[in-house]
N, C-alpha and C positions, 0 to 999 in steps of 0.2 A: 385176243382178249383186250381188252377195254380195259382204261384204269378208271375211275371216277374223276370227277374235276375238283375235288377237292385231296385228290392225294398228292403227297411232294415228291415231286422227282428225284429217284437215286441220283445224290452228286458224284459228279464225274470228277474224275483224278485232274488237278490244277498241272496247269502247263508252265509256271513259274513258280519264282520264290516267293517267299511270305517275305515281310521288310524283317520280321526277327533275321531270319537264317541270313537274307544280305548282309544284317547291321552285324553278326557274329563272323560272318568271311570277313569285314572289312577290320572287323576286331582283332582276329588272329592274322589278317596279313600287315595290318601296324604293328603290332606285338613283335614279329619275325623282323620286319623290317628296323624296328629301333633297339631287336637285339643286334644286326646283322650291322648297321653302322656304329654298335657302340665299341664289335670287337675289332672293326677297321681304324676308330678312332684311337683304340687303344696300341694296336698295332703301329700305328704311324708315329703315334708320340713313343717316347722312350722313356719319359720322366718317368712314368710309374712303374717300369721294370729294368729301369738300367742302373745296375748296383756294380762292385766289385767282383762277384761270383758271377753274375750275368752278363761281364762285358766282354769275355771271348767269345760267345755263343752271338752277341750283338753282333759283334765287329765279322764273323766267322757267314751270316747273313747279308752280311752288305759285301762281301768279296767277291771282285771279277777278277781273279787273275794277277790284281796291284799291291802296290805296298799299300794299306790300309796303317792312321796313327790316329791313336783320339790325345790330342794334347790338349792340355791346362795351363791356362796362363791368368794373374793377376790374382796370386796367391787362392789360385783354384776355384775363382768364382767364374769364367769363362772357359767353357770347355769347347773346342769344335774339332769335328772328323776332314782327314787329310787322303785325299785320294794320289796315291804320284805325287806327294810336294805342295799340291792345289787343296784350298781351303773346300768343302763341298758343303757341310752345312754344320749347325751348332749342337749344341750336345750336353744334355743338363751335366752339371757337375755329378762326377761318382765319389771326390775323395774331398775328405778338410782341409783346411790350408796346414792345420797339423800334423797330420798324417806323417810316416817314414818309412823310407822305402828301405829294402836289402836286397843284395843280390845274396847268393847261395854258393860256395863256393866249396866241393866236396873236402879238400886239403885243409882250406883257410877258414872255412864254417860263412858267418856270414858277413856284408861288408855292405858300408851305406851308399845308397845308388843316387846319383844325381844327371842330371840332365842337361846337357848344350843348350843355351840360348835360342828360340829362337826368331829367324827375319822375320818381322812382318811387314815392315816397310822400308823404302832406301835406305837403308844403315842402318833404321832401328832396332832393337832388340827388345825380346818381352821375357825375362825370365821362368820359366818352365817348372812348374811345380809338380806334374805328373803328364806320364807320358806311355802311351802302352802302343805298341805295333805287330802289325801281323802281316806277314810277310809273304810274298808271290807263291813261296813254295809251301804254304800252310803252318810254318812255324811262327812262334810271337812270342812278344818280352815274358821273361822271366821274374818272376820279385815275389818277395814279400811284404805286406803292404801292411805298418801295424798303425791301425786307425779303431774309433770307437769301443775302445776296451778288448778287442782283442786282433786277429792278426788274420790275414787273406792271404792265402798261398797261392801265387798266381803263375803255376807251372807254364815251362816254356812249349810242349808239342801239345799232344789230344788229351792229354790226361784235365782231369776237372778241377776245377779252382777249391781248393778248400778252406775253411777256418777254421781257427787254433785259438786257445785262450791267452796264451803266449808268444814270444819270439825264439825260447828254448824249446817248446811245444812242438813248436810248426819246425825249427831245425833237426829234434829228433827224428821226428816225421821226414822228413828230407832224405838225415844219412841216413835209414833205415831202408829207404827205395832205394838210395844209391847201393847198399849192400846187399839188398834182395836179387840188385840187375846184376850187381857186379860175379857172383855165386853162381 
């Protein structure tokens, strides 16, 4: 059978894309790609999630087996991470130069913690306004950190850091575990 010359031929199925369906691939793999480096950029920096409650969990990430310190110096506007002794990189500030630390002391309740000096250069010293470590075998400082109106309870093993409105708060909180464990 014959078609006539004036009929149009059935169009055949296209063997490529149309520029829409390209210009929509290239749409959604920019989209993916500038979610994908925003969460590595966020990742790498630490300013925007490194707090008091977040700094075991930071520091507990960057562990190989070393003593891990993030110390502060120069009334806390300088903070950088200690690998073994060795400086390894800097570290937004987590506390104010106000800030007050306590150790916890089950007998004695609680008592103000202060920090050694330390070298940074042939003899020099830079006084140390906050100082947190974690240690080879997975344990790290203990304290309570009362800054910004109220108070960070920064347990020494796995347990999680908490906050209190208080420093009698956060010590009830305290002897309360010590006599839940002690039972």
């Amino acid at each position: 059978m014959r078609r006539p010359a004036d009929a149009v031929p059935a169009r055949t199925l296209s063997q490529g894309f149309t520029l829409i369906e390209l210009m929509l691939v290239v749409l959604i793999i920019g989209l993916v790609y500038g979610l994908a480096l925003n969460s590595i950029e966020r990742a790498a920096s630490p300013s925007e999630t490194l707090s008091l409650e977040t700094l075991p969990e930071y520091l507990r990430q960057r562990h190989k087996q070393n003593h891990l310190a993030l110390i502060c110096i120069d009334r806390c506007r300088a903070c950088a991470l200690y690998a073994d002794g060795e400086k390894v990189g800097e570290v937004p500030p987590v506390v104010d130069s106000d800030a007050e630390y306590y150790r916890f002391d089950y007998f004695r309740g609680s008592e103000p913690l202060a920090w050694a000096p330390l070298q940074v250069d042939e003899g020099r010293e830079e006084e140390v306004c906050f100082r947190y470590d974690l240690y080879p075998d997975g344990s790290r400082s203990e304290m309570m950190v009362v800054a910004g109106g109220g108070v960070v309870d920064l347990p020494g093993y796995f347990e999680t850091p908490a906050r209190y409105a208080s420093l009698e708060e956060a010590i009830d909180a305290k002897q309360a575990r010590y006599e839940e464990i002690r039972q």
